[in-house]
C-alpha positions, 0 to 999 in steps of 0.5 A: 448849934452844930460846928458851922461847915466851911468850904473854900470853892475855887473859880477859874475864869479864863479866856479860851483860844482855838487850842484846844491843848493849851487850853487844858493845859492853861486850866490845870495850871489855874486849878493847881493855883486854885488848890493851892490856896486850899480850895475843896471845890474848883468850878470852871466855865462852860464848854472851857475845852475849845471857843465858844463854837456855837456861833455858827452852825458847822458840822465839822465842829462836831469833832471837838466833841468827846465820849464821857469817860472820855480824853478830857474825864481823863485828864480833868480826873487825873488832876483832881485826884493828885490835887485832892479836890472836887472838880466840876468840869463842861464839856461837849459830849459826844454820846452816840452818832448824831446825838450831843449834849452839852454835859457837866461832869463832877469828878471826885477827889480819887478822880472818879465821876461822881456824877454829870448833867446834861443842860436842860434849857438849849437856846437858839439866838443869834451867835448862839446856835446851841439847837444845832448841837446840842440834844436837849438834857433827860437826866433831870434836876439831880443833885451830884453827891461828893464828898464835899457836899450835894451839889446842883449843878446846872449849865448856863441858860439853864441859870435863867429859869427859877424851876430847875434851881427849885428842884434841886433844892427841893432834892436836897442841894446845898449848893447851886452851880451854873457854868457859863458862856455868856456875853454882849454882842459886841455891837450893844451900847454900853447901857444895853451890856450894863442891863444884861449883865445886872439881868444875869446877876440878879435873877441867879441872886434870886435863886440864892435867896429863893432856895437858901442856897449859895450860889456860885456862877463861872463865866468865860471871858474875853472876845471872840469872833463870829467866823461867820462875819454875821455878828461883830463877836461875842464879847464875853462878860465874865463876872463870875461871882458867889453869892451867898443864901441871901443872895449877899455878893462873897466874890465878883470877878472883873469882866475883861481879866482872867481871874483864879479866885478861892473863897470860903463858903460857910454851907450851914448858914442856909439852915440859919437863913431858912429859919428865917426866911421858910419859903419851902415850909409856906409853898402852896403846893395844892395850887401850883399843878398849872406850872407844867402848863406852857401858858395859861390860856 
């Protein structure tokens, strides 16, 4: 058998304030803790630069958004090259005039940009406008090479749909990531936030077991007001977690603490669970042409 590939993956779950700087300045001092401790790989949550803006539609807030390379590339790279780590990064992309997308950007050990996707799935719910903002993703479902693995990186609403997990695996992903801001509207009952919450942690679970693959999921925490007055507020679940190519919990974050946690992640075990379990060998692919199809009529 080969020599098993270990890595140590660090997640920062943090909450955001309208400071945008300290926010920064916040994160790097938690990604250093992180690499401290040894981790290769840190992950942080989605749109970490500002709040959760997305509650209300206001076209001042395009402003927090940035070009890619950009201020935030710069600074996050810096970082990741100093600390000799992988850095996988969320941020509002400003791309031209009237046109954003909500974009991951991985930076390299040297403090390069290994790669970014722009999410795929936008939601328009309640408190989250993200329609308003945000063009949808045309980069696809592309693993990011590093130097620490191929990595899947996906962006929150996205971790709900099983087909973009497939597709990255099936491009050779030996990791599913997913930053994240999602949470209660702080008026639900306390069974109502208790069955979201299961909901979002198991079917990225599945994706796990599905694929063979671990999975590791960031989110943000912490409330947050709706300015608007519209809502009483998100309040955001945390939980980030890791999960393992059996969908076995490795780490799972509190909901209402900011946490650094580092963890082993052992990436050969997937080859070992596939041969147990050969989903991709026993797909019936000559049957699943209706999947592009809306709904079947």
């Amino acid at each position: 058998m080969k020599e098993e590939r270990i890595l140590k993956i660090g997640i920062v779950q943090q909450r955001c304030t309208a400071d945008v700087e300290q926010n920064k300045l916040n994160l790097a001092h938690r990604i250093r803790q992180a690499a401290e401790q040894g981790a290769k790989l840190v992950v942080l949550q989605e749109l970490h630069n500002s709040l959760y803006f997305c509650q209300t539609e206001n076209t001042d807030l395009f402003d927090l958004a940035e070009p890619i390379p950009g201020p935030s590339t710069e600074f996050f790279g810096k970082l990741a090259a100093e600390l000799e780590i992988v850095l996988v990064t969320s941020l509002f992309e400003r791309r031209a005039p009237g046109l954003y997308h909500n974009t991951a950007v991985v930076l390299e050990t040297d403090g390069s940009i290994a790669g970014k996707y722009r999410k795929m799935h936008i939601p328009d719910d309640p408190a989250y406008y993200e329609k308003f903002y945000f063009t949808l993703g045309d980069l696809g479902f592309e693993p990011i090479n590093t130097s620490v693995g191929r990595l899947g990186v996906q962006v929150c609403w996205d971790q709900w749909y099983p087909e973009g997990a497939r597709l990255m695996a099936l491009a050779g992903a030996e990791l599913l990531i997913y930053p994240t801001a999602i949470g209660y509207e702080s008026g639900d009952t306390a069974e109502e936030q208790a069955r979201q919450r299961e909901a979002w942690t198991t079917v990225q679970r599945g994706h796990a077991v599905a694929n063979g693959l671990p999975v590791i999921a960031v989110n943000r925490t912490g409330h947050e007001e709706d300015p608007s007055g519209q809502t009483r507020g998100i309040e955001f679940w945390g939980s980030s977690f890791i999960a393992g190519p059996q969908g076995e919990f490795l780490f799972r974050a509190e909901e209402h603490e900011e946490q650094v946690a580092v963890v082993e992640v052992n990436l050969s075990r997937s080859e070992h669970v596939r041969r147990w379990w050969p989903f991709l060998r026993d797909r019936r692919i000559e049957h699943f042409h209706d999947l592009t199809r809306r709904f079947r009529d």
